[in-house]
N, C-alpha and C positions, 0 to 999 in steps of 0.2 A: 492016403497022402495025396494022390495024382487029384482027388477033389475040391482039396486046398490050393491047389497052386492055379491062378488066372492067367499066367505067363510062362512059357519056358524055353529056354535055348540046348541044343543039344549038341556040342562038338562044331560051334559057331567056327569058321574059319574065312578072312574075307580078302584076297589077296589082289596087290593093284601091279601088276609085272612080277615083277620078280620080289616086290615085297609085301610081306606080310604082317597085316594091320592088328588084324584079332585072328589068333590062332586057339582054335578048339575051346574058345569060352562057353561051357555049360550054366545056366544060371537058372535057378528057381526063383521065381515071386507066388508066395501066397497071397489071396488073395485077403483083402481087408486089410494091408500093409503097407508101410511106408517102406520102404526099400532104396537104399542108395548106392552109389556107383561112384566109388572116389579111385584114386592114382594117381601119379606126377602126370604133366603135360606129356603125348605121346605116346601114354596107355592103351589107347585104341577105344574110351570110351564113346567119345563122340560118333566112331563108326561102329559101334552097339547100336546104338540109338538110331543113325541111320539106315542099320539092318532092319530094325525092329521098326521100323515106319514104312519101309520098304523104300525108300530115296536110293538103296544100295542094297543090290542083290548078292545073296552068299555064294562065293565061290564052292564054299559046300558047308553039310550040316542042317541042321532044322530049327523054325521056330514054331511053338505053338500057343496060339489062342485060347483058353478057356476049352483046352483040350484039342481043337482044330489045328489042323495042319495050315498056315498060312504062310508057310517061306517062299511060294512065287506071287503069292496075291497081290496086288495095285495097291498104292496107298492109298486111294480114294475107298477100295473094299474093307480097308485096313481100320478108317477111322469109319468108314457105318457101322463095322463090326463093336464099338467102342472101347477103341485102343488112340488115343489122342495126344496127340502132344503140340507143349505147351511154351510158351516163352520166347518163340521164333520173331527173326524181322518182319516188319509188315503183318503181325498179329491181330492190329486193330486196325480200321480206318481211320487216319487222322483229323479230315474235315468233316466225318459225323459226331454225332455229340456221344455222350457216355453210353446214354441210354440205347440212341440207337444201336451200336454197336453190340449190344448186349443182345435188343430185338433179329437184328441179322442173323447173330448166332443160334438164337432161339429156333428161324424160321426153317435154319438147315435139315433140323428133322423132320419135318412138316415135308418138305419136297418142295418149300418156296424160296428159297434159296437166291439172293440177292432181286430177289423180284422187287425193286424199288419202285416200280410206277403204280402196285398196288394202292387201294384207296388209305388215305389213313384211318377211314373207320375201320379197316377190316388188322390196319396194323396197332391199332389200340388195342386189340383184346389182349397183343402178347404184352402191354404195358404193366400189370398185376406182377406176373412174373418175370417181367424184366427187374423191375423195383426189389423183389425178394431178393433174386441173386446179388442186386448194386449193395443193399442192406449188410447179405450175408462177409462182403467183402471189404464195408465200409467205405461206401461209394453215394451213399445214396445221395448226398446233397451233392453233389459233381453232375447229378444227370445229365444238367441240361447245359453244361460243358463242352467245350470240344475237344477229345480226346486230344489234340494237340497240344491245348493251354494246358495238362495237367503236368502235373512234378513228376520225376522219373519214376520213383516209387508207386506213385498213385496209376502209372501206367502200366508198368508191372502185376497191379491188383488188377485193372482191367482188364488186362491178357488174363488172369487167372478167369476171371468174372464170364468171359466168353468163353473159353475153356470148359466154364461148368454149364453154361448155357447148352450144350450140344449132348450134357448128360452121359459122359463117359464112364465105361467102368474101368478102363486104366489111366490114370493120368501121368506121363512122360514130361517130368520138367525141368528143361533143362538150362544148369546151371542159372536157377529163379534168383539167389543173391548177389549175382555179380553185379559188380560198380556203385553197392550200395553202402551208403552209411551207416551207422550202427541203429539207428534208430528203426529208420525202414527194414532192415534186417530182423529186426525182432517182429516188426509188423507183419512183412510179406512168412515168415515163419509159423507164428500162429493163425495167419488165413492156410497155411499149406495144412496146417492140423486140423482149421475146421472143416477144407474141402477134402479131407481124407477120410471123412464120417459117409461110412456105405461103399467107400466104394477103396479103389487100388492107388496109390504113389508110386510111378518109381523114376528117383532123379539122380540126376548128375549133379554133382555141388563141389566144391574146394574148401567150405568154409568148415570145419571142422566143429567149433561150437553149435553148428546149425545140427549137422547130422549127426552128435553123437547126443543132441537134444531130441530128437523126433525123430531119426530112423529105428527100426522096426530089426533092420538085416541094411547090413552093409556086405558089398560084393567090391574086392580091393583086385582093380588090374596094373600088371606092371609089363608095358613092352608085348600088349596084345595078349594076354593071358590075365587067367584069373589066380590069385599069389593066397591069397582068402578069402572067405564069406563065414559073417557070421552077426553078431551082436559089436557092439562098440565095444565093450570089454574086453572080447577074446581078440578082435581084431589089434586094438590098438597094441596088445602087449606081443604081437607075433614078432620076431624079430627082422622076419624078411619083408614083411611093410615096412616096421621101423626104417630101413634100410632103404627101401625104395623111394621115401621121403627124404631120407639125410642129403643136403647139401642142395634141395630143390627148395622145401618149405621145411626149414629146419626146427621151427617152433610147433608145426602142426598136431601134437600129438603131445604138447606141452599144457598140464596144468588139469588133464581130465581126468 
């Protein structure tokens, strides 16, 4: 079992004074799965996430990497290790074009790493696989765009785009649908299914038809704890989710 799982927290506990954010959240991720992380506003996921990046150190508990011990490691050791996350402000640079920003990301593993004054003969070669990933996300005629002129949505796939560019084996993405319309929601949806081919998922989301579409295992927190984990079936019919949802997002669990 312990060789399935790419992710694991153990008795997460992460307190700011005298209050307590996530208290003793244990959580598996297998790995080759999409995995989500829903709860009312308050839940303590977002300070998951930022345990698990390392932005916020646990007051106690463990987490582990692909079996590694990393609960004091650097976030910078965090994402070589490839454990990455996704969907953050300032994700892409604005006044480079599509393309580059994709090349940048690419250069990271290389150890070139914003080295811009590089010749561009030497930054053509990553041009082949810049192109593949633009394709994979449905970017390609955007290349030579700048990431500022694009539509919200088309930005969104771009943060995914460079995301895959650094060749992660977990991808952390959080909350990828919010502010979107239905349309790009179905979009940004099925790129999260084709960048889950090989490798780990595991998001933060509120949209409910999203994750009871393509998640894998859902992990339900309420008030810094975890209330369930499981599949969209078992979870939705639990009564103490149902509960935890009443009178916040009263429909969310409406119609699946």
């Amino acid at each position: 079992m312990t060789a399935d799982l790419v992710l694991e927290t153990r008795d997460l506990v992460k307190q700011f004074g005298g209050f307590v954010a996530v208290s003793g959240v244990s959580m598996q991720v297998k790995r080759g799965t999409i995995h989500a992380m829903i709860g009312p506003n308050g839940a303590g996921k977002t300070t998951v996430f930022n345990l698990l990046t390392k932005f916020l150190q646990p007051t106690r508990g463990a987490i582990l990497f692909d079996g590694q011990d990393i609960t004091f490691h650097q976030p910078a050791d965090i994402a070589r290790h490839g454990l990455v996350r996704s969907f953050q402000i300032s994700a892409v640079f604005p006044h480079l074009s599509v393309l580059e920003n994709v090349r940048v990301a690419l250069q990271r593993p290389m150890g070139n790493s914003f080295h811009f004054w590089k010749s561009g003969r030497v930054l053509e070669t990553l041009n082949t696989q810049a192109m593949e990933i633009l394709e994979l996300v449905g970017l390609e005629s955007k290349a030579a765009m700048l990431a500022a002129d694009l539509a919200y949505g088309q930005k969104r796939a771009l943060e995914l785009a460079t995301t895959l560019a650094l060749d992660p084996k977990v991808m952390l993405l959080d909350e990828p649908t919010q502010g979107m319309g239905a349309e790009d929601i179905v979009r940004i949806t099925g790129l999260i299914q084709k960048a889950a081919k090989g490798r780990t998922v595991l998001m933060v989301e509120h949209n409910m038809s999203v994750v009871s579409s393509i998640a894998d295992t859902i992990t339900v927190l309420q008030r810094g704890t975890v209330i369930d984990e499981g599949s969209y079936e078992t979870v939705s019919k639990n009564p103490k989710v149902i509960e935890a949802y009443m009178g916040v997002e009263t429909s969310e669990f409406g119609g699946h």
